[in-house]
PDB file of N, CA, C and O in Angstrom:
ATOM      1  N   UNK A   1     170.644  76.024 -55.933  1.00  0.00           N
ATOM      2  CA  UNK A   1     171.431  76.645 -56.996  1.00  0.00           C
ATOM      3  C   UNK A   1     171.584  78.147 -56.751  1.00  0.00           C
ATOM      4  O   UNK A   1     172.679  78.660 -56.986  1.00  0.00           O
ATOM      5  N   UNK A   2     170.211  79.158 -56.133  1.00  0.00           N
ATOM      6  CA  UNK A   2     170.736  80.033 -55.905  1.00  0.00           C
ATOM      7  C   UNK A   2     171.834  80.626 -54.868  1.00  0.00           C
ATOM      8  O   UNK A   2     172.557  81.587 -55.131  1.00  0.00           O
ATOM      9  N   UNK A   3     171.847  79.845 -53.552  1.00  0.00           N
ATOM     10  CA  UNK A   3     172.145  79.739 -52.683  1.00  0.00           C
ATOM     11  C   UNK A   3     173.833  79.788 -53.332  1.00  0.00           C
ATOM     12  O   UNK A   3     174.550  80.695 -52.908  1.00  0.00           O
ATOM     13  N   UNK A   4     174.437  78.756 -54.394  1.00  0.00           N
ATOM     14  CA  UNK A   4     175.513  79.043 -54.364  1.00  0.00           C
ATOM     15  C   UNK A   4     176.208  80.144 -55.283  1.00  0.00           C
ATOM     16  O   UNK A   4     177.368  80.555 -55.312  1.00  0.00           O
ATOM     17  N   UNK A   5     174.920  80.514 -56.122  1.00  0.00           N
ATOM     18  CA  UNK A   5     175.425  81.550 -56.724  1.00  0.00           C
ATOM     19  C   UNK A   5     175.988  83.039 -55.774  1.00  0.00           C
ATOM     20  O   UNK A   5     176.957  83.798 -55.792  1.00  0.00           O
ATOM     21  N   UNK A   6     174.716  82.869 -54.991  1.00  0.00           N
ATOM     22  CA  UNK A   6     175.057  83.932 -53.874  1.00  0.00           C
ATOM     23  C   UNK A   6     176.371  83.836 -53.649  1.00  0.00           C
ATOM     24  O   UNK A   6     177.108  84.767 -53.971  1.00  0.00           O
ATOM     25  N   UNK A   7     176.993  82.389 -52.903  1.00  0.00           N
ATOM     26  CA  UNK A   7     178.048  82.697 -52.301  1.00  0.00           C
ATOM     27  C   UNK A   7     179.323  82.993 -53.188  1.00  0.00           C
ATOM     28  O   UNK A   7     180.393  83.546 -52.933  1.00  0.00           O
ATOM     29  N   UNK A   8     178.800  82.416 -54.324  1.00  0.00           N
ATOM     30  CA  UNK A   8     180.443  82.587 -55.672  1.00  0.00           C
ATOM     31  C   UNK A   8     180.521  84.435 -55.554  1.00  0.00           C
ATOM     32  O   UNK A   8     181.582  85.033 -55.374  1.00  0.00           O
ATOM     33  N   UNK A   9     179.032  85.184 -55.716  1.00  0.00           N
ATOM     34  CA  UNK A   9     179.124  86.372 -55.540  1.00  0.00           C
ATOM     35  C   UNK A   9     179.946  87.309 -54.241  1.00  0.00           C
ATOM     36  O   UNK A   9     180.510  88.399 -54.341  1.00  0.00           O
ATOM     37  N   UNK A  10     179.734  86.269 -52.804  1.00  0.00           N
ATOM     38  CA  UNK A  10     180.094  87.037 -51.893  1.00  0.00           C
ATOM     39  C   UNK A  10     181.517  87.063 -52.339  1.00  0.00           C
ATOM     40  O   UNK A  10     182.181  88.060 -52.622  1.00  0.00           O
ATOM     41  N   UNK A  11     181.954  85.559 -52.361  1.00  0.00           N
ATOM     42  CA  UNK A  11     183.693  85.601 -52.634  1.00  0.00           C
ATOM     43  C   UNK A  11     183.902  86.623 -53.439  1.00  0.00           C
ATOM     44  O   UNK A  11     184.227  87.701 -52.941  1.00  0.00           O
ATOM     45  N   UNK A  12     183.738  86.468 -55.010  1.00  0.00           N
ATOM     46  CA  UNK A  12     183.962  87.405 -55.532  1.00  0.00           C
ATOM     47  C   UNK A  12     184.453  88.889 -55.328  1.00  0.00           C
ATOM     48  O   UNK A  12     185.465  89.444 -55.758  1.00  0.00           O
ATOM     49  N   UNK A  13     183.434  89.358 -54.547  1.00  0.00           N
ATOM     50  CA  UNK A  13     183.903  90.689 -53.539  1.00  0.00           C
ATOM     51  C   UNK A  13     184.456  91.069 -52.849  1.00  0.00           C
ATOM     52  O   UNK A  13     184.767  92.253 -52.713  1.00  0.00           O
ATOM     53  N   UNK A  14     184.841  89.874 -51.988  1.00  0.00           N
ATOM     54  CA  UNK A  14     185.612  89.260 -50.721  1.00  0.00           C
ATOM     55  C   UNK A  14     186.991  89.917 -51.788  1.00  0.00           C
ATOM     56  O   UNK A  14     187.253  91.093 -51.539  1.00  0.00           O
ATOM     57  N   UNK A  15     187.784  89.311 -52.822  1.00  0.00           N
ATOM     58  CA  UNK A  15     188.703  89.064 -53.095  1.00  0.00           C
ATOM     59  C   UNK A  15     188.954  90.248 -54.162  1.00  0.00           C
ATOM     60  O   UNK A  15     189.926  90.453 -54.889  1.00  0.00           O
ATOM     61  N   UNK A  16     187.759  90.949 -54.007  1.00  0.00           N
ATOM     62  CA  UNK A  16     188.044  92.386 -55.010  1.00  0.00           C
ATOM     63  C   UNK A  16     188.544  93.187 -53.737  1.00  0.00           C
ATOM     64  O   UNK A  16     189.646  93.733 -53.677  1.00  0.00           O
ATOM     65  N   UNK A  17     187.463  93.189 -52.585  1.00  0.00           N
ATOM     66  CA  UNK A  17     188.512  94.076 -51.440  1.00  0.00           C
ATOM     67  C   UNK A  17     189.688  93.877 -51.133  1.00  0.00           C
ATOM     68  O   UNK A  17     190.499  94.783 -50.941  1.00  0.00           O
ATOM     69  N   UNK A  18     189.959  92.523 -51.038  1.00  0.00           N
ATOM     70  CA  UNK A  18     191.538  92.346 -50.399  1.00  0.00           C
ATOM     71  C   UNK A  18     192.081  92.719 -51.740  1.00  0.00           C
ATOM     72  O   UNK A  18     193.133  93.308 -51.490  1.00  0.00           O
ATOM     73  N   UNK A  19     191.951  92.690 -52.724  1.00  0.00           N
ATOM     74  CA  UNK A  19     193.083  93.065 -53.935  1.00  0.00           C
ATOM     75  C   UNK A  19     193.101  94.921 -53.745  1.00  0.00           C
ATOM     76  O   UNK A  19     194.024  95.733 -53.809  1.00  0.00           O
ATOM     77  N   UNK A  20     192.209  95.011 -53.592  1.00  0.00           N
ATOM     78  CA  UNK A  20     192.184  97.100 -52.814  1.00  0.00           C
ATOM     79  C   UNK A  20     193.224  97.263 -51.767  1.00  0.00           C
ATOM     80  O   UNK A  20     194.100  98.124 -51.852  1.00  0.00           O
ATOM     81  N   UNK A  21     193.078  96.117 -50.411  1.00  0.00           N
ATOM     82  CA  UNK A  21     193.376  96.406 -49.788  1.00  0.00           C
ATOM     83  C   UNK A  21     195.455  95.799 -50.221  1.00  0.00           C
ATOM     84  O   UNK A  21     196.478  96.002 -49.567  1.00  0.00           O
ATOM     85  N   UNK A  22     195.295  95.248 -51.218  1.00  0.00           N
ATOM     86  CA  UNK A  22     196.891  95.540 -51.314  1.00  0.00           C
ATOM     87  C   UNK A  22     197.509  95.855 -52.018  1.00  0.00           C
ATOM     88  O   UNK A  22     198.731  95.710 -52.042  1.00  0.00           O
ATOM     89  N   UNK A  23     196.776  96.422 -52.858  1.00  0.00           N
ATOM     90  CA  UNK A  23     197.031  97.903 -53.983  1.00  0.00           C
ATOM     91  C   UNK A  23     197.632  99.058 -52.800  1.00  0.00           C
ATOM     92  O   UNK A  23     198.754  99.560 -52.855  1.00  0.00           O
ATOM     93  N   UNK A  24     196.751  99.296 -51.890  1.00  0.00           N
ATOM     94  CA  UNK A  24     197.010 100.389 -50.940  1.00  0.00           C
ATOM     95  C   UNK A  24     198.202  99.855 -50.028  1.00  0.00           C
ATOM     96  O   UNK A  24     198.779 100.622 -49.258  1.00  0.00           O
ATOM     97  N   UNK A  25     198.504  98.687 -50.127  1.00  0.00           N
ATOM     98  CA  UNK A  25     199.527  98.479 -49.212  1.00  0.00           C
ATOM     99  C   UNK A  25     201.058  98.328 -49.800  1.00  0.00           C
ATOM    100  O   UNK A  25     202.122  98.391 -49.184  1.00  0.00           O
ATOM    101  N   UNK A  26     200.799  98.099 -51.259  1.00  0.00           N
ATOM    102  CA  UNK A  26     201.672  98.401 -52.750  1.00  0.00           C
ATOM    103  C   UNK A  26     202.641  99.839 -52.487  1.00  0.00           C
ATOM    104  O   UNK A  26     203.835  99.980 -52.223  1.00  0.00           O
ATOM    105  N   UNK A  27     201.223 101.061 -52.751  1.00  0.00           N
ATOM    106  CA  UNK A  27     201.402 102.451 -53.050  1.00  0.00           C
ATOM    107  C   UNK A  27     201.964 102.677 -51.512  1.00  0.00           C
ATOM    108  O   UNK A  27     202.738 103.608 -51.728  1.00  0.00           O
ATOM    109  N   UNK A  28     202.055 102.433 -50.202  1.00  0.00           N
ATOM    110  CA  UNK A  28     202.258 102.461 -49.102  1.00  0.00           C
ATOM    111  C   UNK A  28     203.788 102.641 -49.137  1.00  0.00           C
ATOM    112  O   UNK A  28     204.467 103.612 -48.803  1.00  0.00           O
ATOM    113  N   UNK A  29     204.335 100.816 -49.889  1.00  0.00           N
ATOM    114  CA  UNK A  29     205.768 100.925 -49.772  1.00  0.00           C
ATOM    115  C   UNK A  29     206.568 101.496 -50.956  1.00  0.00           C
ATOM    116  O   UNK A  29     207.794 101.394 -50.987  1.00  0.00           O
ATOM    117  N   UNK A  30     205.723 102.218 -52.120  1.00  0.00           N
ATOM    118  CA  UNK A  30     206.734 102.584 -52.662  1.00  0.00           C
ATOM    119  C   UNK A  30     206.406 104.193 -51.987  1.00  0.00           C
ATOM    120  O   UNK A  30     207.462 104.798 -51.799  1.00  0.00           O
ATOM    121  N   UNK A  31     205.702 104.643 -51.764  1.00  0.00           N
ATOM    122  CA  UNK A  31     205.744 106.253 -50.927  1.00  0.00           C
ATOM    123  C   UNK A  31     206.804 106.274 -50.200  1.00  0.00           C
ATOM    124  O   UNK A  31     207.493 107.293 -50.163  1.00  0.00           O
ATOM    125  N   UNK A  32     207.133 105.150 -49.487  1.00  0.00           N
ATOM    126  CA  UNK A  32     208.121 104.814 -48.138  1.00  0.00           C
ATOM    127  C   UNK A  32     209.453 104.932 -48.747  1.00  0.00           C
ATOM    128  O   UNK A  32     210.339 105.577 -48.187  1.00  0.00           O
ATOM    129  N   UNK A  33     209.652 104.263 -50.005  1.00  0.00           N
ATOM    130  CA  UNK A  33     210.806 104.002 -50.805  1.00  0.00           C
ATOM    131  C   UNK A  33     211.015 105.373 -51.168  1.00  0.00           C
ATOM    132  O   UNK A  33     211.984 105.989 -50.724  1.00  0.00           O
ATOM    133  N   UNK A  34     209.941 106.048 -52.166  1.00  0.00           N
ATOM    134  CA  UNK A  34     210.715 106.994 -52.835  1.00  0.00           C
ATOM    135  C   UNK A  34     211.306 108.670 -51.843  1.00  0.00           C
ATOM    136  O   UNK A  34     211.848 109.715 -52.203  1.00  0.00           O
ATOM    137  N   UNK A  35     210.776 108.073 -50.391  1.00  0.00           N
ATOM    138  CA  UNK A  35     211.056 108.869 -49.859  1.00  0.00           C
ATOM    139  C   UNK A  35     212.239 108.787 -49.199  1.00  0.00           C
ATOM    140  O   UNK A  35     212.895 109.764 -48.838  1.00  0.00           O
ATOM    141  N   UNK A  36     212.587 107.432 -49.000  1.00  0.00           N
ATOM    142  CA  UNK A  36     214.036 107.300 -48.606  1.00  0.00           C
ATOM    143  C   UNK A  36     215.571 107.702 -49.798  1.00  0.00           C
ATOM    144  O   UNK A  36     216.783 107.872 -49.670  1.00  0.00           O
ATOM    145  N   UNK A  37     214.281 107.695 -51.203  1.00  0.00           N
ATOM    146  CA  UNK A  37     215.349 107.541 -52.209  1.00  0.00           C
ATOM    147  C   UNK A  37     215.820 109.389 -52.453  1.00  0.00           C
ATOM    148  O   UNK A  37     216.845 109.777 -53.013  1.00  0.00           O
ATOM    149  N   UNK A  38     214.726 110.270 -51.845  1.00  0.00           N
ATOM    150  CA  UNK A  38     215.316 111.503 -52.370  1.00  0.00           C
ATOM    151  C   UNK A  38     216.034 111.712 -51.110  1.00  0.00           C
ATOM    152  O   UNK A  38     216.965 112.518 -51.093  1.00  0.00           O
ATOM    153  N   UNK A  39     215.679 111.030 -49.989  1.00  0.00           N
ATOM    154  CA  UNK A  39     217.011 111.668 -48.902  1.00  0.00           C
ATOM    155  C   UNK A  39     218.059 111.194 -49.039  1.00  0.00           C
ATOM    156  O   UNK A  39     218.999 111.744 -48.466  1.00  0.00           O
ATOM    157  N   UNK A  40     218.328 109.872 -49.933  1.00  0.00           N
ATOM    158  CA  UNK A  40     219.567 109.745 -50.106  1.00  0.00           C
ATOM    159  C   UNK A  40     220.183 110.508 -51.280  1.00  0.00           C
ATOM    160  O   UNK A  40     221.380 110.770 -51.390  1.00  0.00           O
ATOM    161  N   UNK A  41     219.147 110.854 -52.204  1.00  0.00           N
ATOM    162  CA  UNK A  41     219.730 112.008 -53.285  1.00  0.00           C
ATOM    163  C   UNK A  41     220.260 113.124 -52.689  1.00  0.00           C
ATOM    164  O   UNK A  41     221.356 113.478 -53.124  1.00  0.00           O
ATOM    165  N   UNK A  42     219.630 113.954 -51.557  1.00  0.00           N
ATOM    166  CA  UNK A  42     219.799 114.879 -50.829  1.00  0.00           C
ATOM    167  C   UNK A  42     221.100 114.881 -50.147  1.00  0.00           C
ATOM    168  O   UNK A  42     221.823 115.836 -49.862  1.00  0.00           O
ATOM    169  N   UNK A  43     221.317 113.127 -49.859  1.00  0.00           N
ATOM    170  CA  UNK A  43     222.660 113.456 -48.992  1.00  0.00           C
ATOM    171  C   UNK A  43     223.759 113.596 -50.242  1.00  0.00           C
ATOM    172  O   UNK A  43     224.667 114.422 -50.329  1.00  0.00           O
ATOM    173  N   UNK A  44     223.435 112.630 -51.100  1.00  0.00           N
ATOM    174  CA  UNK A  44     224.633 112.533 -51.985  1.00  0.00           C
ATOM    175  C   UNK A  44     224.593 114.164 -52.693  1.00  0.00           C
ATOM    176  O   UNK A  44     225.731 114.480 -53.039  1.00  0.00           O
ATOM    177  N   UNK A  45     223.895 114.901 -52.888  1.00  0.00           N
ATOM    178  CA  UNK A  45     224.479 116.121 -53.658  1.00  0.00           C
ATOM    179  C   UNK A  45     225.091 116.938 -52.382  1.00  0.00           C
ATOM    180  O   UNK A  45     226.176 117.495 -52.551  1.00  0.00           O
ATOM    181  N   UNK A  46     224.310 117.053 -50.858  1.00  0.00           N
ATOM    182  CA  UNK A  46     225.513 117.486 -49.906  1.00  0.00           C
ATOM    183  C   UNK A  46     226.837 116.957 -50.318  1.00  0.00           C
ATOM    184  O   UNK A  46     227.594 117.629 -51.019  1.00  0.00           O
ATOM    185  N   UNK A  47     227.159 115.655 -49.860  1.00  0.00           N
ATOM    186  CA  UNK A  47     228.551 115.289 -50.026  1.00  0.00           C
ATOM    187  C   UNK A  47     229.319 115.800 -50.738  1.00  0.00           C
ATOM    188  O   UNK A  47     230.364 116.349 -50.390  1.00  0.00           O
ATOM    189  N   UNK A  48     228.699 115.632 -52.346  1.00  0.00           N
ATOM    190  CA  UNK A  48     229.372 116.468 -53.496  1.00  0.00           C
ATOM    191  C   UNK A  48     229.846 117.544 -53.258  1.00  0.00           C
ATOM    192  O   UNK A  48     231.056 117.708 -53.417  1.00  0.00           O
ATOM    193  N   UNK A  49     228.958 118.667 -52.771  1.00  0.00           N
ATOM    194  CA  UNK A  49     228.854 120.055 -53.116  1.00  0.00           C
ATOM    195  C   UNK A  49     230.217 120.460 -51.775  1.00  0.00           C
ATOM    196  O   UNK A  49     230.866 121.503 -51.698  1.00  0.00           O
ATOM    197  N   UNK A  50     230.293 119.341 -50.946  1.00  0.00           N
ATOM    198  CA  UNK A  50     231.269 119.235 -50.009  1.00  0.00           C
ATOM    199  C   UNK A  50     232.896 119.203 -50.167  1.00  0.00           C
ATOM    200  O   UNK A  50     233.943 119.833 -50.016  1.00  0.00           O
ATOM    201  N   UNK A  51     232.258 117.912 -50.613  1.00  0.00           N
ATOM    202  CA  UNK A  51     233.505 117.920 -51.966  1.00  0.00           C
ATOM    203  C   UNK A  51     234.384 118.709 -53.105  1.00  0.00           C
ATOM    204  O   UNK A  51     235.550 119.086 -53.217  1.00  0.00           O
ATOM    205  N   UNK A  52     233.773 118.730 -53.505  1.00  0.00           N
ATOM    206  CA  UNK A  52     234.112 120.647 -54.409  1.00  0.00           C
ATOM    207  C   UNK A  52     234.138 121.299 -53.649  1.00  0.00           C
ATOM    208  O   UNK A  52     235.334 121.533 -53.473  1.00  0.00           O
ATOM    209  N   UNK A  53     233.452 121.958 -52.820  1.00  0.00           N
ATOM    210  CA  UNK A  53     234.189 122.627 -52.131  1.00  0.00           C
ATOM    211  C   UNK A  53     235.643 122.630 -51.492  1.00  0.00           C
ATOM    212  O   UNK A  53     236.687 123.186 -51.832  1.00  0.00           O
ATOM    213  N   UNK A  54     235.415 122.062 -50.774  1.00  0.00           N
ATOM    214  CA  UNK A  54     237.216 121.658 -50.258  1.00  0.00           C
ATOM    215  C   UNK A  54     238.194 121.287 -51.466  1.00  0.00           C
ATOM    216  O   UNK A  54     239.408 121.330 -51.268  1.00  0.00           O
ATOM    217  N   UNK A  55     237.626 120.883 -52.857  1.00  0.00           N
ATOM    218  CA  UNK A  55     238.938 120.714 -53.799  1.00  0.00           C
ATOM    219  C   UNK A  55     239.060 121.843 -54.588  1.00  0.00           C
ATOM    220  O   UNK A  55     239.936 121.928 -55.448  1.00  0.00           O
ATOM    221  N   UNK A  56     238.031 122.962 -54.307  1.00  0.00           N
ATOM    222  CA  UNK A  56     238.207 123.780 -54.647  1.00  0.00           C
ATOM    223  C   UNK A  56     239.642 125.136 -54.022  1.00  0.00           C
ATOM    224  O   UNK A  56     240.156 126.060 -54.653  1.00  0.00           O
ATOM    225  N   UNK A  57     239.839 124.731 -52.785  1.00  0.00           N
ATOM    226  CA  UNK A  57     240.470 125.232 -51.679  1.00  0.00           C
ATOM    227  C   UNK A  57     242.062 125.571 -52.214  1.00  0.00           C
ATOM    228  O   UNK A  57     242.889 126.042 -51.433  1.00  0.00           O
TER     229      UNK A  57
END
C-alpha cells in the first residue's frame, strides 16, 4: 500500500512539471506573436504616414 502511494505521488509531480513545462511553452508563443503583432503595427502606421504623405502632395 505504501509502495503505491509513493508512486500516485511520483506521477503527481511528474504531471505538475510537464504542466510548467507548457505554461513556458504557452508564454513562448504568445512573446513570438505579440512580437510579430507590433511589427506589423509598425509597418501599417509606416504605410499610412506614407500615404498622407503623398496625398498630401
Amino acid at each position: 500500500m505504501a509502495n503505491n502511494s509513493k508512486k500516485l505521488k511520483e506521477d503527481f509531480f511528474k504531471q505538475l512539471e510537464n504542466q510548467d513545462k507548457r505554461e513556458t511553452h504557452q508564454d513562448l508563443e504568445r512573446k513570438e506573436r505579440s512580437k510579430y503583432t507590433w511589427i506589423g503595427i509598425g509597418i501599417g502606421v509606416i504605410i499610412f504616414l506614407i500615404l498622407a504623405g503623398l496625398s498630401a502632395l
